[in-house]
C-alpha positions as a Markdown table, in Angstrom:
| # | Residue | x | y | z |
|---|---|---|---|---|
| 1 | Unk | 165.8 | 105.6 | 2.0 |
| 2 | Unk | 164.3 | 105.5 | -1.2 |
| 3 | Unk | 165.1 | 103.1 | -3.6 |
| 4 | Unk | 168.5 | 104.2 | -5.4 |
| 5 | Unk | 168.3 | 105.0 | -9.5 |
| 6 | Unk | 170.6 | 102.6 | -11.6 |
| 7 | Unk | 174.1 | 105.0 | -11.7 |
| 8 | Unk | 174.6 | 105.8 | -15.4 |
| 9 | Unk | 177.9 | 105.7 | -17.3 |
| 10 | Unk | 178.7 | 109.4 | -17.3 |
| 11 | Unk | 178.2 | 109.3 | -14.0 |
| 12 | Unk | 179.8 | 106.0 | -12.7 |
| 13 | Unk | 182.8 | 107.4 | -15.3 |
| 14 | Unk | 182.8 | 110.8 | -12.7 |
| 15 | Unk | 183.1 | 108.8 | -9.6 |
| 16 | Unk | 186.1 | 107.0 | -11.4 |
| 17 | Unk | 187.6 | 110.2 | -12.2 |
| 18 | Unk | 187.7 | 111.5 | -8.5 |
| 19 | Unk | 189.0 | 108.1 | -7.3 |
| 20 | Unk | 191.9 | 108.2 | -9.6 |
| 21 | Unk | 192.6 | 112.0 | -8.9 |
| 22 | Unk | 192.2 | 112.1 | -5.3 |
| 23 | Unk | 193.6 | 108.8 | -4.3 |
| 24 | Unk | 195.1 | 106.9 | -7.3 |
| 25 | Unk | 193.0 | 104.2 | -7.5 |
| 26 | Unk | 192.7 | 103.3 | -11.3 |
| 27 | Unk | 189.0 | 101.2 | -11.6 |
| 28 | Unk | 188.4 | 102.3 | -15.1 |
| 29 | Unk | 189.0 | 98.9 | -17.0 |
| 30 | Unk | 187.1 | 97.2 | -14.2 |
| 31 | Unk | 183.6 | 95.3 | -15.8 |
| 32 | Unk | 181.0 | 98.3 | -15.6 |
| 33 | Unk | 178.0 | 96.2 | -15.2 |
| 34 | Unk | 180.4 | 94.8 | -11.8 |
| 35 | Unk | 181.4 | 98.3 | -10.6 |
| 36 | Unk | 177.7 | 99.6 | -10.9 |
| 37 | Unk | 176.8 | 96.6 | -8.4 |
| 38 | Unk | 179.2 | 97.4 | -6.3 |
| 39 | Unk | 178.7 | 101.3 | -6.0 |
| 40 | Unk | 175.1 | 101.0 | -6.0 |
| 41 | Unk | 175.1 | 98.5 | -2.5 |
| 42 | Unk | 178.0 | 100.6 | -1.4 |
| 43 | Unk | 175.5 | 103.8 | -1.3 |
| 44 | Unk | 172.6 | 101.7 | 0.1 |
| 45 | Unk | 175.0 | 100.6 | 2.9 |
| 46 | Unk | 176.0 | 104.1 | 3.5 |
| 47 | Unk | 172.6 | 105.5 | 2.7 |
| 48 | Unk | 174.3 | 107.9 | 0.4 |
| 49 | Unk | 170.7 | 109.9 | -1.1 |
| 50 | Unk | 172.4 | 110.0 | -4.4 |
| 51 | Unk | 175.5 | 110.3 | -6.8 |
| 52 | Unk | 176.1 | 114.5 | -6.0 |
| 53 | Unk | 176.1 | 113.2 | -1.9 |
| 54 | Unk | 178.8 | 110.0 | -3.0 |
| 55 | Unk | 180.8 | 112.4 | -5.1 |
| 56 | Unk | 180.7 | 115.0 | -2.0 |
| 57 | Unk | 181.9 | 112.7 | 0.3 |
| 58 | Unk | 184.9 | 110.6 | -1.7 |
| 59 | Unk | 186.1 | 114.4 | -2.1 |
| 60 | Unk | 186.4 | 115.6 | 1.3 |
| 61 | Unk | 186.2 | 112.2 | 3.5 |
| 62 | Unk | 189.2 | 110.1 | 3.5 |
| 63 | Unk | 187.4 | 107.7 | 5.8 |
| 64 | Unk | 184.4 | 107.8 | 3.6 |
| 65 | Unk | 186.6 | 106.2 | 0.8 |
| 66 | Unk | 188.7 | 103.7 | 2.5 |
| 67 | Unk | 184.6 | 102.2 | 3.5 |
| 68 | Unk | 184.5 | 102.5 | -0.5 |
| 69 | Unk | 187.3 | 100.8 | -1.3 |
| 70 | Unk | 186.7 | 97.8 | 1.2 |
| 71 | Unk | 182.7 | 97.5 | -0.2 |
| 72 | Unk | 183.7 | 97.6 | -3.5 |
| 73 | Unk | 186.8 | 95.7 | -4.3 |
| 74 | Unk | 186.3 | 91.7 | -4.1 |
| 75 | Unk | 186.6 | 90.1 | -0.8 |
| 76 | Unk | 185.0 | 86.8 | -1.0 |
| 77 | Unk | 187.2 | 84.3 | 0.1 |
| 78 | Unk | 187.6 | 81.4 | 2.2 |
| 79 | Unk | 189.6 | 78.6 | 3.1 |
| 80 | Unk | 190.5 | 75.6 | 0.8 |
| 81 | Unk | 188.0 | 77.2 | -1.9 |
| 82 | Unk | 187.0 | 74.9 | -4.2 |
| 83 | Unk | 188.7 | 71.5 | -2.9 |
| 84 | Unk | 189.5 | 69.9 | -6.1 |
| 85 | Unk | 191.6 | 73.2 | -7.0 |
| 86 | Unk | 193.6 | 72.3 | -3.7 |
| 87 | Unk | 194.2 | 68.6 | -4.8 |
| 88 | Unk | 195.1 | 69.3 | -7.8 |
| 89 | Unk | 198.0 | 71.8 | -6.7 |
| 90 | Unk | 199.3 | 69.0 | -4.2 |
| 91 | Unk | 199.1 | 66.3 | -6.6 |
| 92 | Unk | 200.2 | 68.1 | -10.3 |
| 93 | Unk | 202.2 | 71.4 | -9.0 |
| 94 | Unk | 204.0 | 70.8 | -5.4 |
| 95 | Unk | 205.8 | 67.5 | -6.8 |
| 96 | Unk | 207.4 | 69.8 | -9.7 |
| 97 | Unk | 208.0 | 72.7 | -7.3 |
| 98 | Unk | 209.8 | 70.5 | -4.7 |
| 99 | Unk | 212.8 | 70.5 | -7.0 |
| 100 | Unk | 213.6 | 74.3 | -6.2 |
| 101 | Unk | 215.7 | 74.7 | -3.4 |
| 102 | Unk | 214.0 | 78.3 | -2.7 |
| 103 | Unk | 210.2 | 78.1 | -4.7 |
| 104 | Unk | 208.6 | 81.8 | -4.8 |
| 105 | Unk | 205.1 | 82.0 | -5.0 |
| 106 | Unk | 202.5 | 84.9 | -5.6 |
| 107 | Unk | 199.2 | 85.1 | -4.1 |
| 108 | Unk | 197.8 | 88.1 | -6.1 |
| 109 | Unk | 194.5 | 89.4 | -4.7 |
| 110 | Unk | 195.0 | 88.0 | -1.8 |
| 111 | Unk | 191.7 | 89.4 | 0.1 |
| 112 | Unk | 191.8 | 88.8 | 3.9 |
| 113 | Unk | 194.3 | 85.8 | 3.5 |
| 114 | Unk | 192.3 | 82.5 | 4.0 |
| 115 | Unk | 194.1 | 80.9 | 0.6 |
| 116 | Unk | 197.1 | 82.3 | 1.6 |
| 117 | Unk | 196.8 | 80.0 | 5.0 |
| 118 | Unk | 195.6 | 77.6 | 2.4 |
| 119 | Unk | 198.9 | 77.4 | 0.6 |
| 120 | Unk | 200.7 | 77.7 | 3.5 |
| 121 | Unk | 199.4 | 74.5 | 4.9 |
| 122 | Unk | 199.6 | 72.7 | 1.7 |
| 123 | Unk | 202.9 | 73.9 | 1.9 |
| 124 | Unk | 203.8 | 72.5 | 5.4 |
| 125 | Unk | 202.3 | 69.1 | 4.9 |
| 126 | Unk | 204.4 | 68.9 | 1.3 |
| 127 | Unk | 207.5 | 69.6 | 3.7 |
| 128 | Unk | 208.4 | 72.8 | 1.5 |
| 129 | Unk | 207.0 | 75.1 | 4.1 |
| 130 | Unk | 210.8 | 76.3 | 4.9 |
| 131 | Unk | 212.2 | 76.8 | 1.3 |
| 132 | Unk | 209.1 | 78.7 | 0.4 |
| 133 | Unk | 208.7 | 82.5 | 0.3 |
| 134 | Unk | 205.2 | 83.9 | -0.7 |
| 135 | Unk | 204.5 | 87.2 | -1.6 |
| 136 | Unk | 200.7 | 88.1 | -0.7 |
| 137 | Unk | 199.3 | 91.0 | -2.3 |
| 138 | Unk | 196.3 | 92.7 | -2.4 |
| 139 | Unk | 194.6 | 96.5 | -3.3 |
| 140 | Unk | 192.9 | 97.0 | -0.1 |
| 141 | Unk | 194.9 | 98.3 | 3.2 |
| 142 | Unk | 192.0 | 96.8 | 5.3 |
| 143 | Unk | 192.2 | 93.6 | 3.4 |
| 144 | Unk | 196.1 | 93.1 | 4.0 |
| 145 | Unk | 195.6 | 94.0 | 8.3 |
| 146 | Unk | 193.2 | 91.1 | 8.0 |
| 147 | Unk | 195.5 | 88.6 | 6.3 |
| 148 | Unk | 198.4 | 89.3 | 8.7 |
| 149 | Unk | 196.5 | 89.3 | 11.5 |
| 150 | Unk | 195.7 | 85.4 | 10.9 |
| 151 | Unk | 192.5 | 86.3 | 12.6 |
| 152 | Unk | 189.1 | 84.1 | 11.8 |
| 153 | Unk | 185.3 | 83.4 | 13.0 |
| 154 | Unk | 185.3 | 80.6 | 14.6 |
| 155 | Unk | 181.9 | 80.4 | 12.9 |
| 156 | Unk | 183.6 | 79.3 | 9.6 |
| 157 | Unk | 185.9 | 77.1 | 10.6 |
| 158 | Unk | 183.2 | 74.2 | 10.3 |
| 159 | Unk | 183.1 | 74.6 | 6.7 |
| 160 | Unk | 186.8 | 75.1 | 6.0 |
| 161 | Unk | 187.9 | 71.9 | 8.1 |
| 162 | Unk | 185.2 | 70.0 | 5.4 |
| 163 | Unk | 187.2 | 71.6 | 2.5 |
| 164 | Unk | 190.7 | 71.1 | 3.9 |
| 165 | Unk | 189.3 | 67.4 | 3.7 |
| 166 | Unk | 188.1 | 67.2 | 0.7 |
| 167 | Unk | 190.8 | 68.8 | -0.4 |
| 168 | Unk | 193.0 | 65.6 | 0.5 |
| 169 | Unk | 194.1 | 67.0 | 4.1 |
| 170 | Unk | 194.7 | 64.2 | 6.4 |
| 171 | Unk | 195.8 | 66.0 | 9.7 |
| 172 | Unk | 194.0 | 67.4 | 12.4 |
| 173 | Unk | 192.8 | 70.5 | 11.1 |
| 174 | Unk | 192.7 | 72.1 | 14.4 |
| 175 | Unk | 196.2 | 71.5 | 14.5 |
| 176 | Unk | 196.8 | 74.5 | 12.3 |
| 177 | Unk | 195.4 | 77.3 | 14.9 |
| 178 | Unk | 194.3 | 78.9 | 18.0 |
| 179 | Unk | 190.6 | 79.0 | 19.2 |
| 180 | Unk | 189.9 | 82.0 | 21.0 |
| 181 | Unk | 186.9 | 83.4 | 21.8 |
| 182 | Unk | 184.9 | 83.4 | 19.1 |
| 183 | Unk | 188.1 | 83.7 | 17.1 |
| 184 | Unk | 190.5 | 81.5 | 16.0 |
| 185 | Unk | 193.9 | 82.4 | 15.2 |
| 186 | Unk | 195.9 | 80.7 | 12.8 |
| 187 | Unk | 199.4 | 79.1 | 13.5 |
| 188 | Unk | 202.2 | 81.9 | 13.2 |
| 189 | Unk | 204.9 | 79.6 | 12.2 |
| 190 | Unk | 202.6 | 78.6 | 9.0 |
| 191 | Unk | 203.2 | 82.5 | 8.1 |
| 192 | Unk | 206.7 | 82.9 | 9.1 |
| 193 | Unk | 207.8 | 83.5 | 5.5 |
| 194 | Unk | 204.4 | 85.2 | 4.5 |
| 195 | Unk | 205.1 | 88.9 | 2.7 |
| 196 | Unk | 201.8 | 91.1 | 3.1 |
| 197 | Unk | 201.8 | 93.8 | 0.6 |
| 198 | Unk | 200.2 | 96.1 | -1.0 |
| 199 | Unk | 200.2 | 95.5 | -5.2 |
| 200 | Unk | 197.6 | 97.7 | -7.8 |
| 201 | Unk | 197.7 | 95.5 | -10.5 |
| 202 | Unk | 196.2 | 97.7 | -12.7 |
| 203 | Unk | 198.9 | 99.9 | -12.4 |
| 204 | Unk | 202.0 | 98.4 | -11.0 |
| 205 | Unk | 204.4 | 95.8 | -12.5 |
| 206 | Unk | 206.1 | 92.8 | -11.8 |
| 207 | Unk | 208.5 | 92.7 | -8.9 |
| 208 | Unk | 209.9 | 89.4 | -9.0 |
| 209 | Unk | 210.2 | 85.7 | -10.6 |
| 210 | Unk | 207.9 | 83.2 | -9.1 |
| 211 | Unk | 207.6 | 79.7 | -9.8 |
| 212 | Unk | 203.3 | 80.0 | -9.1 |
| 213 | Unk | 201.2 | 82.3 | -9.1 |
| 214 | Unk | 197.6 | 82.5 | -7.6 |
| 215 | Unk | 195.2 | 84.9 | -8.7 |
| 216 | Unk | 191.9 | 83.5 | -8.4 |
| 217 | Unk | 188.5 | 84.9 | -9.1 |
| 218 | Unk | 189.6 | 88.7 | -9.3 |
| 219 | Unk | 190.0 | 88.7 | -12.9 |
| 220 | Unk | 186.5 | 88.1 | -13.7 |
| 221 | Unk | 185.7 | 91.6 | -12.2 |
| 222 | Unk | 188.0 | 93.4 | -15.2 |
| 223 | Unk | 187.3 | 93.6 | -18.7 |
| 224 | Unk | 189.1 | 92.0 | -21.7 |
| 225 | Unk | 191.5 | 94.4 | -22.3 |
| 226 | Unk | 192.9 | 94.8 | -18.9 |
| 227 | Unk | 192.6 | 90.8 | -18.3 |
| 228 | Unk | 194.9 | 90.9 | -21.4 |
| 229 | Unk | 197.2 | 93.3 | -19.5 |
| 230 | Unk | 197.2 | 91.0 | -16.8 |
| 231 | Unk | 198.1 | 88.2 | -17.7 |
| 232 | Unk | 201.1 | 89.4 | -19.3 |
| 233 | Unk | 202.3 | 90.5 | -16.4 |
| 234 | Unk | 201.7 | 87.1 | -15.0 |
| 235 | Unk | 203.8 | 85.7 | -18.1 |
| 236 | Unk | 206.7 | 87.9 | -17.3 |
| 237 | Unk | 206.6 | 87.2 | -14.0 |
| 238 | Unk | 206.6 | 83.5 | -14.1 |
| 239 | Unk | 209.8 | 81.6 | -14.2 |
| 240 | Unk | 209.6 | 78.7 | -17.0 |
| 241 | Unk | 208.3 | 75.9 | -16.5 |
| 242 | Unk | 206.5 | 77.5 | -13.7 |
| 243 | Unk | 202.9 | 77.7 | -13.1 |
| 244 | Unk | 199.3 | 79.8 | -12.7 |
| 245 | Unk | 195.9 | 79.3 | -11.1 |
| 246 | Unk | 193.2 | 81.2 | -11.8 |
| 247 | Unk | 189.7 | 81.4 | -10.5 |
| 248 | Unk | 187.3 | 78.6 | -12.0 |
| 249 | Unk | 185.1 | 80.9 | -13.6 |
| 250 | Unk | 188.1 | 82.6 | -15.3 |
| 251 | Unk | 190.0 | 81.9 | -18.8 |
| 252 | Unk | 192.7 | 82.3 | -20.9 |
| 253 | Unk | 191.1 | 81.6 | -24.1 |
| 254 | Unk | 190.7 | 85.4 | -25.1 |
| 255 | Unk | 194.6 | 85.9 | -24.4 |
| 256 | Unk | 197.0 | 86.7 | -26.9 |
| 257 | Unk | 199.8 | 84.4 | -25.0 |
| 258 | Unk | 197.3 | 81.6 | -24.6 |
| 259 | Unk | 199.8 | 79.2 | -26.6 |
| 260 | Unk | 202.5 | 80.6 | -24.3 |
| 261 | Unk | 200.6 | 78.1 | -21.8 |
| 262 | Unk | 199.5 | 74.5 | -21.2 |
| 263 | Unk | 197.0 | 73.2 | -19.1 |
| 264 | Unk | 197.6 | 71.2 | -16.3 |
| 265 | Unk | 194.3 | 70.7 | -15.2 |
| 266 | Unk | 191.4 | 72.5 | -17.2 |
| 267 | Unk | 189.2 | 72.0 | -14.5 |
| 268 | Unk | 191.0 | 73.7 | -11.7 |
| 269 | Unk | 192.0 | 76.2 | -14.1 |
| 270 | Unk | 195.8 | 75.8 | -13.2 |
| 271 | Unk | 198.4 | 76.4 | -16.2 |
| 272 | Unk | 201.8 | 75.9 | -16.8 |
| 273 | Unk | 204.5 | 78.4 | -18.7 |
| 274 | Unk | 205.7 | 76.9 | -21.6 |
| 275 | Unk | 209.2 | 78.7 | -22.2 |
């Protein structure tokens, strides 16, 4: 096909429109520059000729869409991301969190569940695994049958069992799943008290108090005013004295509750609720 013309903002704000009419799907404080990316590689993978064809079809396809919606919200994920973040939660969060006889945790934007598995692992080798409920939560239907399956390539599972390392893991990573095929399945008793759910941030509010909260690198894909939004939500939803990660690449220096916060570790990005 024929190399695809940069969408403009009238037009990227008419694709937004039908999302939100037809299927409720509010991406308009998402980063523009971000959602142009996304639309634009989405067509190219679809070989959608133009925007008139990718209006056409989010209109009458339902199918068509739920392809949209996987391509363009944020899916990259992987287990033990970042190992330094992972040590720092076992050495500077789990030790405060063991003195909660039940600890809730959130794992918002959860993607296709590898940190989730993460935490739940951490979680295990902590030995707060059974007094620890997490609520996983993500946008995307597709994304949430992936988590709960506990289903990964076998292909990656080189690179994960280097992070889990380096992350301070001293078991047999193995230990921790199933290979089958070229699949491996993760341990269902590390998920026994794993909630998979379906949470819009954008729209939606709190529906709990947690003692963490993970949202990591979905943030940077909004824009400042609906980051602000956010992380009040994450303020009210956090118990005192409680705590939240976000992505390395994220911040809360543009916040309004900022001072609400410390930092725990500015590196990891991992903060702690003051009052």
């Amino acid at each position: 096909m024929s190399e695809l013309q940069e969408i403009s903002n009238t037009e990227l704000g008419e694709v937004l429109y039908i999302i939100l009419q037809y299927y409720g799907y509010d991406f308009t404080e998402y980063s523009v520059a971000s959602l142009k990316r996304r639309i634009g590689r989405f067509m190219e993978l679809t070989e959608t000729r133009d925007i008139f064809e990718l209006k056409y079809k989010l209109i009458n396809f339902k199918e068509y869409f739920s392809y949209f919606l996987q391509t363009v919200t944020v899916n990259v994920t992987e287990m033990f991301r970042d190992p330094e973040f992972y040590r720092d939660l076992r050495e500077k969060v789990l030790p405060t969190l063991a003195a909660y006889p039940i600890i809730k945790i959130w794992h918002a934007g959860c993607s296709t569940g590898e940190e989730v598995y993460s935490m739940c692992i951490l979680l295990k080798e902590a030995g707060l695994l059974n007094r620890a409920y997490i609520y996983a939560t993500d946008i995307n239907p597709a994304n949430l049958a992936a988590a709960r399956s506990g289903i990964i390539p076998l292909s990656s599972m080189k690179a994960y069992t280097q992070n889990y390392h380096l992350s301070g893991g001293t078991q047999e990573f193995a230990g921790y799943y199933t290979a089958r095929y070229n699949n491996i399945i993760i341990d269902k008793s590390l998920l026994k008290n794993v909630i998979f759910s379906r949470h819009n941030l954008v729209s939606e509010s709190s529906f709990n108090e947690f003692q963490l909260i993970v949202c990591r690198n979905v943030l940077i894909y909004f824009n400042r005013a609906l980051q602000g939004k956010i992380f009040h939500l994450f303020y009210n939803s956090l118990a005192p004295k409680s705590f939240m990660a976000l992505g390395l690449k994220e911040s809360l220096i543009s916040s309004d509750i900022k001072n609400q916060f410390e930092v725990v570790s500015a590196k990891s990005k991992i903060f702690k609720r003051k009052m």
